[in-house]
C-alpha positions in Angstrom: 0.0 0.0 0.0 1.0 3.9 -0.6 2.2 5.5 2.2 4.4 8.5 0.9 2.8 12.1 1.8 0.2 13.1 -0.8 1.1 16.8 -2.3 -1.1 19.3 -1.4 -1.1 23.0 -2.7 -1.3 25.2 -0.1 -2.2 28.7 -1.4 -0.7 32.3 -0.5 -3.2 33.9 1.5 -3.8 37.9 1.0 -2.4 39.9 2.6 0.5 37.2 3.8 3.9 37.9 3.7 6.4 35.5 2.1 8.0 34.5 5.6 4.4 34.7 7.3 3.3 32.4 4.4 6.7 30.0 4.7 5.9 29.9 8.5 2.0 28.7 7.8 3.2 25.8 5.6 6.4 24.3 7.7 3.3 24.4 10.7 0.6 22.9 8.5 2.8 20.1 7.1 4.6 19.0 10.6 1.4 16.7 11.0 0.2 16.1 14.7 3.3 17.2 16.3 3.3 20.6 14.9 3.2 23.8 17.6 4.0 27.3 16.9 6.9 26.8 19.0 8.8 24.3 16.7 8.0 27.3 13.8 9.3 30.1 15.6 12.6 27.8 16.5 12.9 27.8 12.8 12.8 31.8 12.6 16.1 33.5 11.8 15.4 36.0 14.5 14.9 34.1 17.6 12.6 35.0 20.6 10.5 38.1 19.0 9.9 35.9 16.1 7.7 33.8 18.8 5.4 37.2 18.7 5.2 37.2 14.8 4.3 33.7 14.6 1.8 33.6 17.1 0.2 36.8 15.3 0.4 34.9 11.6 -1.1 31.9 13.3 -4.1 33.9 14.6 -4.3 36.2 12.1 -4.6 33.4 9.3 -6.3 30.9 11.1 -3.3 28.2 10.9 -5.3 25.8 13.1 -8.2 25.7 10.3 -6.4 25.0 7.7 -4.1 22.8 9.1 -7.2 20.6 10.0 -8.5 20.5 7.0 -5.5 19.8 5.1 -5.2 16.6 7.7 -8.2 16.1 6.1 -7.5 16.4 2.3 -4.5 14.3 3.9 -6.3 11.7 4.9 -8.8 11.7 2.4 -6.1 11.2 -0.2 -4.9 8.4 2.1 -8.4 6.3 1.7 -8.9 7.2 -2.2 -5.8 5.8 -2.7 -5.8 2.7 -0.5 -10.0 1.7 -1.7 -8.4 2.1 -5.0 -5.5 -0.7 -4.6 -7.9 -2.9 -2.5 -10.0 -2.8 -5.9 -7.3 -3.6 -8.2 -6.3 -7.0 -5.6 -10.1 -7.8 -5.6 -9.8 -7.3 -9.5 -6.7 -9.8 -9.5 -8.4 -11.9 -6.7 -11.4 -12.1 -9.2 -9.5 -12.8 -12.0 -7.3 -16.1 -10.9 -10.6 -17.3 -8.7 -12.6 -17.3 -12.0 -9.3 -18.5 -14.1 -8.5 -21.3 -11.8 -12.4 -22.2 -11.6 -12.8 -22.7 -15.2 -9.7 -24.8 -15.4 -10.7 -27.0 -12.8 -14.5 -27.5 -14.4 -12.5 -28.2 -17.8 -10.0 -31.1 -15.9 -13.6 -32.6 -14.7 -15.3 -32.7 -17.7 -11.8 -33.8 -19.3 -12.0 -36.7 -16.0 -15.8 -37.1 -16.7 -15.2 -38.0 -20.4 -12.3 -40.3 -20.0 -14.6 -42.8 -17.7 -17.3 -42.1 -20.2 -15.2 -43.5 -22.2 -14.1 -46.7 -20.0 -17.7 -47.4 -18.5 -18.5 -50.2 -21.4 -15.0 -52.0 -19.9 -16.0 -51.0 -16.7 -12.6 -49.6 -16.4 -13.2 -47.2 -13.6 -13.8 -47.3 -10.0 -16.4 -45.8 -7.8 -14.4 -43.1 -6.0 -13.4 -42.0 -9.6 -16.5 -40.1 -9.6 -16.2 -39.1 -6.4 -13.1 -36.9 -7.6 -14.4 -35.6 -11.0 -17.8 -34.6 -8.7 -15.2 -32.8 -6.1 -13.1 -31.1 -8.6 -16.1 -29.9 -10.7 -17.5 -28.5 -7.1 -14.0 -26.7 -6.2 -14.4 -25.3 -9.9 -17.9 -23.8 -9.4 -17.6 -22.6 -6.3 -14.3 -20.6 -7.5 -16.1 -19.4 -9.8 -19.2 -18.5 -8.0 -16.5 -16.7 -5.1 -14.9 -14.3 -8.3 -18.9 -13.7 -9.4 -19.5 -12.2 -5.7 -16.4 -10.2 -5.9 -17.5 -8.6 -8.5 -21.0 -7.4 -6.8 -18.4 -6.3 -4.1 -15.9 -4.2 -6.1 -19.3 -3.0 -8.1 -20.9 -1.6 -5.0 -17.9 -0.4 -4.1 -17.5 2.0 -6.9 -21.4 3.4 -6.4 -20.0 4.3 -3.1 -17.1 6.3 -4.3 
């Protein structure tokens, strides 16, 4: 699965200076441990640039939009992690309904060999036994990459 930082633009506000404005994103992008302290550490000027960063934070409502870019975060996060699971249901789908049909084609391949025997009575009992298992395994493959498929569909009317 992804797990490398979705980009996010994060627009210049009016009125924001450029240091005001490189302040705002270092603080939105530290994720859940950001503070205004760890900003103004990052200042050039020390101590009064605790004042100025305090005043940009309140002045541009930092704590809102840092929230809701967690939230486009996050949001990026599950759109991109429903959208793999799909693609492995997809796969999954695919070799359940691949192997199924194989299997159904190796019983009817069993099925017609003792056909082909029953007049010598060249065959034993459990014989069909197997052909009946192996044709079973192969439709119920089958049938489990059908119900996928209702799955990955009602997952996409929910996107």
């Amino acid at each position: 699965m992804t797990t490398e930082t979705p980009t996010i633009e994060i627009p210049r506000l009016d009125g924001e200076s450029s240091r005001a404005y490189d302040a705002r994103v270092r603080y939105i992008t530290m994720g859940p441990q950001r503070s205004i302290d760890k900003v103004s550490g990052a200042q050039k000027d020390g101590k009064r640039s605790v004042r100025y960063v305090f005043g940009w934070s309140e002045r541009f409502n930092w704590v809102d939009h840092a929230r809701r870019y967690d939230d486009a975060v996050a949001s990026l996060f599950i759109s991109r992690a429903t959208s793999e699971y799909q693609q492995q249901l997809e796969q999954q789908r695919q070799q359940a309904f691949s192997l199924g049909t194989e299997m159904l084609d190796a019983a009817r391949a069993m099925l017609a060999d003792i056909m082909a025997r029953r007049q010598q009575m060249d065959y034993r009992p459990g014989d069909l036994a197997i052909v009946a298992k192996v044709a079973m395994a192969g439709l119920e493959a089958r049938s489990h990459a059908l119900n996928i498929d209702r799955l990955m569909e009602a997952m996409e009317q929910q996107s």
